[in-house]
DRENKOL-227893 format. One record per atom (N, C-alpha, C): residue in one letter; x, y, z. Coordinates in steps of 0.1 Angstrom, whole numbers, padded with zeros to 4 digits, always signed. Each point is the difference from the previous one (the first is absolute). Example, Ala and Ser with C-alpha at 12.3 -4.5 7.8 and 13.67 -1.06 7.14 Angstrom:
<recs>
a+0132-0057+0078
a-0009+0012+0000
a+0009+0012+0000
s-0004+0011-0007
s+0009+0011+0000
s-0008+0011+0008
</recs>
This chain:
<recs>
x+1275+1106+0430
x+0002+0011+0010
x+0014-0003+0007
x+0009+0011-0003
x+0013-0003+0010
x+0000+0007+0012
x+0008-0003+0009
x+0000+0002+0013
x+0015+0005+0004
x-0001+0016-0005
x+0019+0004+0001
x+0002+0007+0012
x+0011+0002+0001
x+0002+0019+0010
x+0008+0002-0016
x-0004+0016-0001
x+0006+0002-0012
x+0007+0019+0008
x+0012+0000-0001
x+0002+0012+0007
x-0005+0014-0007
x-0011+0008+0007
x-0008+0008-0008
x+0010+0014-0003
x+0014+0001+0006
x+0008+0011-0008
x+0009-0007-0009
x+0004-0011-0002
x+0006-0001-0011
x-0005-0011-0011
x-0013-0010+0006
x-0001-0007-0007
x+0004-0012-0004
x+0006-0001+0010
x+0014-0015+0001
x-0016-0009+0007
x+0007-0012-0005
x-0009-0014+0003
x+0005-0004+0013
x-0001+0002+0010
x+0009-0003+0019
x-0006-0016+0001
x-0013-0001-0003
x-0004-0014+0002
x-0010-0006-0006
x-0005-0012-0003
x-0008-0012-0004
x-0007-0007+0005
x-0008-0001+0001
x-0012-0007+0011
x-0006-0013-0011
x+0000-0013+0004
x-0009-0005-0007
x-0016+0002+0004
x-0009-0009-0012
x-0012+0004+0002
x-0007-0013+0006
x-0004+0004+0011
x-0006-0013+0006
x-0006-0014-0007
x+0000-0013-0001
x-0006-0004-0009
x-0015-0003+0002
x-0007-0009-0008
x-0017-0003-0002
x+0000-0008+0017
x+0007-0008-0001
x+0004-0015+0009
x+0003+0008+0011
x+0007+0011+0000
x+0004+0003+0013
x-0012+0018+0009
x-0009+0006-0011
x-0011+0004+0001
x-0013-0009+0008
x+0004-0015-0005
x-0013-0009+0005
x+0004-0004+0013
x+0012-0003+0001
x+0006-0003+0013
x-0001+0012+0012
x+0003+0014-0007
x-0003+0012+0014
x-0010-0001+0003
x-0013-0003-0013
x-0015+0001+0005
x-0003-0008+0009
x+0002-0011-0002
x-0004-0015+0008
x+0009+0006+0015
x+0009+0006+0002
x+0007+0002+0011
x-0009+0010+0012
x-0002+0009-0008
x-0008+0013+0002
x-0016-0007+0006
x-0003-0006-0012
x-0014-0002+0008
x-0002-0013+0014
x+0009-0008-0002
x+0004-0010+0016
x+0000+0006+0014
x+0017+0013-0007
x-0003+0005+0015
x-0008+0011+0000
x-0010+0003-0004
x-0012+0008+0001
x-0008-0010+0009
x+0000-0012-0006
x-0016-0008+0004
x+0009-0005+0011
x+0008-0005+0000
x+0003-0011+0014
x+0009+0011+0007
x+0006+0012-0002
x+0009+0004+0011
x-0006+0017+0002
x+0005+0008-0008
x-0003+0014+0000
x-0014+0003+0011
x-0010-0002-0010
x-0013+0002+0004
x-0006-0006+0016
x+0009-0008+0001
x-0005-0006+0017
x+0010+0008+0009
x+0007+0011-0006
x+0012+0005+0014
x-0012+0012+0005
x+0009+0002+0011
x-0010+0015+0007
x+0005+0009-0013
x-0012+0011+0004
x+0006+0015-0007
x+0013+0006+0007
x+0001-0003+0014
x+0014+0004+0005
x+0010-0008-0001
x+0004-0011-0005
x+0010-0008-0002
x-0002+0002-0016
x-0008+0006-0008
x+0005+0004-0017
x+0006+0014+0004
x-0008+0008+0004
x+0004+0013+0002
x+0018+0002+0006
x+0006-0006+0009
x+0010-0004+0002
x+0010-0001-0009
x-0004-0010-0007
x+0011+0000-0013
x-0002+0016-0006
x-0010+0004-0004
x-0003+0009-0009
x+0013+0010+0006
x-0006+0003+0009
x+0014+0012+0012
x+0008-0002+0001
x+0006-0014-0001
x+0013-0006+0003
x+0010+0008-0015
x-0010-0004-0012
x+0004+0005-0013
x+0000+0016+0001
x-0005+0006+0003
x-0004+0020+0002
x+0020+0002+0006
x-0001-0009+0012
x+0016+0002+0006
x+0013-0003-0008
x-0003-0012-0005
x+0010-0005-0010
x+0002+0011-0013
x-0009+0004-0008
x+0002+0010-0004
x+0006+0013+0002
x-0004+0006+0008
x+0005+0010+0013
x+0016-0003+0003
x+0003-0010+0001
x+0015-0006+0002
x+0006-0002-0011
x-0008-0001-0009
x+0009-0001-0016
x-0005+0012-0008
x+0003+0008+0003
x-0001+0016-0008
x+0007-0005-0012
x+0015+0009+0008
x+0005+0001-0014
x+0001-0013-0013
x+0001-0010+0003
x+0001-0013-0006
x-0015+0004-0012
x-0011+0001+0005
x-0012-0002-0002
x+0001+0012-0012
x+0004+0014+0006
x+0002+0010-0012
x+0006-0001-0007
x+0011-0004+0001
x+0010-0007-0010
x-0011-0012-0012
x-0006-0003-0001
x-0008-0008-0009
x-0007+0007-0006
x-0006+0009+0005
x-0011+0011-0006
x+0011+0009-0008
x+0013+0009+0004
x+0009+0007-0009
x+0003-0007-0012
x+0005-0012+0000
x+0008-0007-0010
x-0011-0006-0010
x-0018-0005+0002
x-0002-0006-0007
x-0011+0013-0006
x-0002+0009+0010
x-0012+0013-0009
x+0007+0010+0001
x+0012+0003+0009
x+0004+0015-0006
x-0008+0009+0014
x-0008-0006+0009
x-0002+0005+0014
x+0012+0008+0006
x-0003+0014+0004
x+0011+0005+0004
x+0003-0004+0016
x+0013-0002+0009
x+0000-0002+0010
x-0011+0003+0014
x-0001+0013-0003
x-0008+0005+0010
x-0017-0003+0000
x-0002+0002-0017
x-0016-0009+0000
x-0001-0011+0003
x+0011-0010-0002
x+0003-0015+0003
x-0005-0001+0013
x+0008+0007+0011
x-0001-0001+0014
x-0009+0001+0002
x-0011+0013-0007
x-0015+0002+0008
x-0007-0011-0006
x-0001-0008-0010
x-0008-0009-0005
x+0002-0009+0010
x+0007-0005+0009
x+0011-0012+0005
x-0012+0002+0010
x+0002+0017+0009
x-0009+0001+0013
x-0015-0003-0004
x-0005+0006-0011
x-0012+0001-0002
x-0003-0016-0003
x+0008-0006-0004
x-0006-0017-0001
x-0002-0008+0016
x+0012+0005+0008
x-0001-0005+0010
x-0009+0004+0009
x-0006+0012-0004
x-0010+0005+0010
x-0014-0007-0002
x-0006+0001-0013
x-0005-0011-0006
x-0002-0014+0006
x+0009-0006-0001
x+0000-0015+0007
x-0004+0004+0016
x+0008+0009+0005
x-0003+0001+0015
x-0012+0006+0001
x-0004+0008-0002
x-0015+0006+0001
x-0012-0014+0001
x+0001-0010-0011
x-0009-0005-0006
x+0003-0013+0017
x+0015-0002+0001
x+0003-0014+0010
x-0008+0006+0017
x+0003+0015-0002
x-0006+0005+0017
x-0013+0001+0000
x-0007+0000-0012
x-0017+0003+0002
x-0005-0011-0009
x+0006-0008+0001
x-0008-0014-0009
x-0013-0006+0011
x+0007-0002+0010
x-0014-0004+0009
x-0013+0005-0001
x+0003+0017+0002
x-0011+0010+0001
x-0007-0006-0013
x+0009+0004-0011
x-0004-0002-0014
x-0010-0009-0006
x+0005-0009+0009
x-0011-0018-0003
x-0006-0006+0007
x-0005+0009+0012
x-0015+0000+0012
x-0009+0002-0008
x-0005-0004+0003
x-0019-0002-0006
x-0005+0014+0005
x-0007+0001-0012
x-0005+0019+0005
x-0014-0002-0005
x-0007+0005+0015
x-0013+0004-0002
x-0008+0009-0006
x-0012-0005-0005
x-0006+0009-0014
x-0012+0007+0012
x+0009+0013-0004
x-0014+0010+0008
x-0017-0004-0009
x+0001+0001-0009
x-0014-0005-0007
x-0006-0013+0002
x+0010-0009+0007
x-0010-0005+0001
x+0006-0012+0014
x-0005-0001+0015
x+0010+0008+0007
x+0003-0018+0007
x-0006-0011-0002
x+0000-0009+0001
x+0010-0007-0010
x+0007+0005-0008
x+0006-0004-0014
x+0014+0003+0002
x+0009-0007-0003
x+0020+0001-0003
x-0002-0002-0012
x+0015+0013-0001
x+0008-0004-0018
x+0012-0008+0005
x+0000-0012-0001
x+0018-0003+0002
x+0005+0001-0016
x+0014-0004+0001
x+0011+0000-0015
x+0000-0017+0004
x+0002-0008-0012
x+0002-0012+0001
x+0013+0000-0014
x+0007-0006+0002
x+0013-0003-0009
x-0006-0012-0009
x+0008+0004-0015
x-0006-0003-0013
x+0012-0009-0003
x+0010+0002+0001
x+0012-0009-0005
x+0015+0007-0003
x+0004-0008-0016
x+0009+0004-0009
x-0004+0013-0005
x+0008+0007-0003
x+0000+0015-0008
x+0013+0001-0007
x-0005+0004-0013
x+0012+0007-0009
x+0001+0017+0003
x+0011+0005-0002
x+0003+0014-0006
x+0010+0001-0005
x-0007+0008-0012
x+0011+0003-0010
x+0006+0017+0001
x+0008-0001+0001
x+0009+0017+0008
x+0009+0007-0011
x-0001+0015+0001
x+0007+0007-0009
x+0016+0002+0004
x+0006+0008-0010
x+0020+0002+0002
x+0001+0010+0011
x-0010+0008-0003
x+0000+0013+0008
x+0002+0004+0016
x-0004-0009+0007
x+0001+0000+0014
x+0000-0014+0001
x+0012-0003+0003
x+0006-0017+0001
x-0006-0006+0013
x+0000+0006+0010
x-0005-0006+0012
x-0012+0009+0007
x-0002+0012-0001
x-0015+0003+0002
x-0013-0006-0004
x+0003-0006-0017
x-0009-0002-0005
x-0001-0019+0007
x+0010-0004+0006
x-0002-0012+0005
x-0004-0002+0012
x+0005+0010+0008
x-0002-0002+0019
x-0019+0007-0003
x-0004+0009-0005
x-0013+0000-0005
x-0013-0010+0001
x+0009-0011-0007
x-0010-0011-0003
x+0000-0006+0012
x+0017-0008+0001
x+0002-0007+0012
x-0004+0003+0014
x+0000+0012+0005
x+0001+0004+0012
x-0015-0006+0002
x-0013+0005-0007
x-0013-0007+0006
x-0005-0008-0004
x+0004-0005-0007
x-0002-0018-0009
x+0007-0011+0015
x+0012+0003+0002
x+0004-0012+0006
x+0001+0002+0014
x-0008+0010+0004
x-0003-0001+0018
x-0013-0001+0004
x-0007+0001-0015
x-0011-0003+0002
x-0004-0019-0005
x+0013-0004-0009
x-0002-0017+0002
x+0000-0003-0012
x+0002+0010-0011
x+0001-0008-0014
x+0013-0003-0004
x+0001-0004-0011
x+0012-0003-0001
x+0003+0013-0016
x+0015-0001-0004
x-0001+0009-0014
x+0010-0004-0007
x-0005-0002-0010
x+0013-0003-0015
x+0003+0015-0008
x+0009+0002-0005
x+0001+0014+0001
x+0011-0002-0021
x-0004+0003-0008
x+0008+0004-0010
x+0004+0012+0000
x+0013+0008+0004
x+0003+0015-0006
x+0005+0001-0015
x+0004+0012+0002
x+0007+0005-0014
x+0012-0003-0001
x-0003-0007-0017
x+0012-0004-0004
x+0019+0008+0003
x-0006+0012+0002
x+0016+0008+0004
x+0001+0004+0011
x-0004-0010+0011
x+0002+0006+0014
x+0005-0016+0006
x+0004-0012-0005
x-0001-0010+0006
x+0008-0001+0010
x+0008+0008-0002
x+0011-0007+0017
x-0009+0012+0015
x-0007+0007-0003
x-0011+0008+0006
x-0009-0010+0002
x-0006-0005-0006
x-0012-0014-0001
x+0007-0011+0015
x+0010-0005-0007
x+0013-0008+0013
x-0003+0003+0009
x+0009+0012+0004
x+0001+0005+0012
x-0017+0002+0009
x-0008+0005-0004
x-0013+0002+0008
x-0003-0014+0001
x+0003-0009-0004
x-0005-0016-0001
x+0012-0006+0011
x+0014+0000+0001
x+0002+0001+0011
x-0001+0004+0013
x-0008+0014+0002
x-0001+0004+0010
x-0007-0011+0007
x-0013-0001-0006
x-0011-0015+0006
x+0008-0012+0005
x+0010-0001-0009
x+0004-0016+0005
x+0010+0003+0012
x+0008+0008+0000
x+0009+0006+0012
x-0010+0004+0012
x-0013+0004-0003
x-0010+0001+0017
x-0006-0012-0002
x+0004-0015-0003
x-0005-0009+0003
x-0016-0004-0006
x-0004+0007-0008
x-0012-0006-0006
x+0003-0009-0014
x-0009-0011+0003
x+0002-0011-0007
x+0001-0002-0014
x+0005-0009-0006
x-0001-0001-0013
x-0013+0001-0010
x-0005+0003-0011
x-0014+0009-0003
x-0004+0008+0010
x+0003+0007+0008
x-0009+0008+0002
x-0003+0017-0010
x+0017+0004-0001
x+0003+0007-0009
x+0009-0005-0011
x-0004+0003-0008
x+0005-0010-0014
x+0005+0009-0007
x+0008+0004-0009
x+0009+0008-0011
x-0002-0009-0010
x-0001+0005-0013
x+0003-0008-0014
x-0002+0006-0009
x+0012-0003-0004
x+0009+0009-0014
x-0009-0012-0012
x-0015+0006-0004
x-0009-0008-0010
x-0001+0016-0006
x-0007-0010-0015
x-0006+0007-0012
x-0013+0004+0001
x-0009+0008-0010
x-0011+0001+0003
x-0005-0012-0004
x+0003-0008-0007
x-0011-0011-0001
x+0001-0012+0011
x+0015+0002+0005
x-0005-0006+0017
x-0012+0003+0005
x+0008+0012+0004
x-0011+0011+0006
x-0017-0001-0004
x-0002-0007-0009
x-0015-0001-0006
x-0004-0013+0004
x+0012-0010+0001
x-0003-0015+0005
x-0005+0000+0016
x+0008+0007+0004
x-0004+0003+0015
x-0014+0005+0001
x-0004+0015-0006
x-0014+0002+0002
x-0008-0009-0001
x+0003-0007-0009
x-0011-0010-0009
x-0004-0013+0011
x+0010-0002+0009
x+0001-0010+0013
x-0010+0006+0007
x-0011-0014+0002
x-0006+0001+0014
x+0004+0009+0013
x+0012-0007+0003
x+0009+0003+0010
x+0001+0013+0005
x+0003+0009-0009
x+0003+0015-0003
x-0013+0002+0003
x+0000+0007+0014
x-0016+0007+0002
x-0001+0015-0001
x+0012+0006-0006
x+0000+0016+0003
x+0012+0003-0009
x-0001+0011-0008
x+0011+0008-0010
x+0000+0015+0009
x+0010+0004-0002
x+0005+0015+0001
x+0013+0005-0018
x-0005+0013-0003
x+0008+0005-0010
x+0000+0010-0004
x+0010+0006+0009
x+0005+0015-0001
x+0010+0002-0013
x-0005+0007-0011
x+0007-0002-0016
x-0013+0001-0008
x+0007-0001-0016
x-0004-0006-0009
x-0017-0006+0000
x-0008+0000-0007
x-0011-0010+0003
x+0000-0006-0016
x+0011+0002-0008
x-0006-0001-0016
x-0006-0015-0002
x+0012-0010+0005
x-0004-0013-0006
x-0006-0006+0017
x-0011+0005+0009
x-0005-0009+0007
x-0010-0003-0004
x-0008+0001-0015
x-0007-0008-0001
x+0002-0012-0004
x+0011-0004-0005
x+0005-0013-0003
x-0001-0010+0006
x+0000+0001+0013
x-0002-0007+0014
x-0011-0001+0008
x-0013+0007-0007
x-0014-0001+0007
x-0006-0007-0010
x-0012-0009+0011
x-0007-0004-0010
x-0016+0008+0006
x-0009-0007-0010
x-0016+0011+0004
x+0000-0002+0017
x+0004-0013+0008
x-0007+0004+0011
x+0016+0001+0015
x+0007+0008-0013
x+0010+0006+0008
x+0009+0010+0001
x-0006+0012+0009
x+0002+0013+0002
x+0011+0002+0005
x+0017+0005-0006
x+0006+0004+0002
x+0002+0015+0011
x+0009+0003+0010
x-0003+0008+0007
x+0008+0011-0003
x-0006+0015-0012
x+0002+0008-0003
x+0006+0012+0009
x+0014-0003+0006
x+0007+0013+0007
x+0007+0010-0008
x-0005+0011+0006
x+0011+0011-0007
x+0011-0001+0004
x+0005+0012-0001
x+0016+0000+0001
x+0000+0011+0014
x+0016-0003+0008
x-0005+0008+0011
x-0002+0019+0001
x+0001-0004-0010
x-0004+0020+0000
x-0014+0005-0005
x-0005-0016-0006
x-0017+0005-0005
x-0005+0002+0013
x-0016-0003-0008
x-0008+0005+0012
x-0017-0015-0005
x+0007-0003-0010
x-0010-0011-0009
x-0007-0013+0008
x-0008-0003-0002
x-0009-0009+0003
x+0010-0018-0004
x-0003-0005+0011
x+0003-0015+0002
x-0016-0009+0003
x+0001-0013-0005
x-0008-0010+0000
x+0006-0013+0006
x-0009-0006+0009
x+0004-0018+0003
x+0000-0007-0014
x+0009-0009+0002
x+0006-0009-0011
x-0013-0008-0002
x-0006-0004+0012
x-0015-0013-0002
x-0003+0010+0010
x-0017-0007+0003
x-0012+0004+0007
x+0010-0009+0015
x+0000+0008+0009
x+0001-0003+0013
x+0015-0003+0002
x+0015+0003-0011
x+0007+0000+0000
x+0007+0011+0003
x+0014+0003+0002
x+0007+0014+0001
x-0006+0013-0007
x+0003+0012+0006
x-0003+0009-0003
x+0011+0008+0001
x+0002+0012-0004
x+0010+0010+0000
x-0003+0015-0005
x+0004+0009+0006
x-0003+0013-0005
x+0012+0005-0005
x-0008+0013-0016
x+0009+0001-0006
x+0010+0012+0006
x+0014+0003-0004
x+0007+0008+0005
x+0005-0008+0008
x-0001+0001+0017
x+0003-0010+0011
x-0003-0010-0002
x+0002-0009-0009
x-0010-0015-0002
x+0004-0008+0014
x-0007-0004+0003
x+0005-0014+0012
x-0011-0008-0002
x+0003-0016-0005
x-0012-0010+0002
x-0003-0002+0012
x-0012-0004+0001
x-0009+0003+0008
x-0008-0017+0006
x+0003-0005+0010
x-0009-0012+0000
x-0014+0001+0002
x-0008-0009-0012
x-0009+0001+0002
x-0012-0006+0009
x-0010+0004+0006
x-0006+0014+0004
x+0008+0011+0004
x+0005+0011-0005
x+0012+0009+0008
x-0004+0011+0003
x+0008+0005+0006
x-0001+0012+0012
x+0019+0005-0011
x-0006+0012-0004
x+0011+0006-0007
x+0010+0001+0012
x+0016-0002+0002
x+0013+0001+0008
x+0001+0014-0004
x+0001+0010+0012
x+0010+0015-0001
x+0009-0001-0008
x+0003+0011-0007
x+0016-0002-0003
x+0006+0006+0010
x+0020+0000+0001
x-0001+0007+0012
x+0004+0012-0001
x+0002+0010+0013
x+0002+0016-0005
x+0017+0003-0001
x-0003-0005-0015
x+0020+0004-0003
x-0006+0003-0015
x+0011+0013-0004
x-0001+0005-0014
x+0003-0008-0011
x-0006+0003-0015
x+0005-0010-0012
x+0011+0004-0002
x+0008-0009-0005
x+0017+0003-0001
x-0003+0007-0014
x+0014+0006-0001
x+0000+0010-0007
x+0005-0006-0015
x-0006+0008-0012
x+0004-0010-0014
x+0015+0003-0002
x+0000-0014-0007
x+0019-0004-0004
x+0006+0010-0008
x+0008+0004+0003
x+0009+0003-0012
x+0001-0001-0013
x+0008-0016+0000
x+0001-0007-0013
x-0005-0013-0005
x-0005-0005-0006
x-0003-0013-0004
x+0012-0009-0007
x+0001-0013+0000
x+0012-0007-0009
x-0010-0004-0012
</recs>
């Protein structure tokens, strides 16, 4: 699997990404799950949520820069660029201002002595399509990491300097090393990781051809559609993430499904590279 910007009107090769190695996959995991266990997971929801907003602004501040990645590597026209830019940042902010609400313990009318709280599960992968470079990221991120998990994130091979940049946003609002993870891996990375203890939760907006390669009998991959279906999603394990299809968002388990927020789906691309 290569990792280009390939200019989708002429076809010219602009750049070269190498492909993460085995050694340096084991090294994000082991990073990812530390500061989950020893740092992430013990902060408030308002000192994660924080970062999250801090990134909604940074974005917001880097328009054009940020469009500019989406034009040159999919062929995104300027002005869909922009609204994708808002709609991601709205995303992160929506999820940073109501994360408290979000992760109060909510009482069960049936049974009236009884709470549902959300308890945080860990590491999570997702694997993300070319088509919406940073929707389909601020998505995951926005309720995964104000609610306390952490996310390793593989995109598409022809959006990588798009992959970059959303992976800087995090480190520029000061959240720590693993918390948000980028890597330019293969699918049989990609299958090493599921296969890890560690990895308590998949997301995979795309393709499903070869995820059976990566399950075994007593492990349930989590079947998302794509964001325009309307298809059924499954928890990866019993008591593990959950996600719905179309809007997928993992879900910590025991979960209380997260709103999406009230901003429209961005509109389809133009062109593909």
């Amino acid at each position: 699997m290569i990792f280009q910007t390939i200019n989708p009107a002429t076809g010219e090769i602009v750049r070269t990404f190498p492909t993460t190695s085995d050694a340096e996959v084991a090294t994000a995991l082991k990073t990812a799950d530390d500061r989950y266990n020893n740092d992430w997971k013990l902060r408030t929801v308002a000192a994660r949520a924080q970062i999250v907003k801090r990134a909604a602004a940074l974005l917001r501040q880097n328009v054009e820069e940020y469009a500019g990645y989406m034009t040159i590597e999919m062929g995104k026209l300027a002005a869909e660029a922009r609204n994708e830019i808002e709609l991601s940042a709205a995303i992160l902010e929506y999820y940073a201002d109501r994360a408290e609400e979000f992760l109060k313990p909510q009482p069960l009318a049936e049974a009236p002595s009884s709470v549902m709280v959300i308890e945080l599960i860990g590491v999570l992968v997702a694997i993300e399509p070319w088509n919406f470079p940073y929707y389909q990221l601020a998505r995951v991120a926005g309720p995964q990491l104000v609610a306390g998990n952490v996310v390793m994130f593989k995109h598409a091979p022809s959006v990588p300097q798009c992959a970059l940049a959303f992976a800087r946003l995090f480190e520029q609002a000061s959240a720590p090393e693993g918390v948000y993870t980028n890597l330019f891996c293969s699918v049989e990375q990609v299958g090493t990781l599921i296969d890890d203890f560690r990895v308590r939760g998949v997301t995979l907006t795309g393709s499903e051809a070869r995820r059976g390669a990566s399950a075994g009998p007593d492990r349930r991959p989590c079947r998302c559609a794509s964001a325009q279906s309307t298809g059924r999603a499954r928890g990866r394990r019993a008591g593990g993430a959950a996600c719905r299809g179309g809007r997928d968002r993992f879900r910590p388990a025991p979960a209380i499904p997260l709103c999406a927020p009230p901003v429209p789906s961005p509109s389809a691309p133009s062109h593909r590279s």
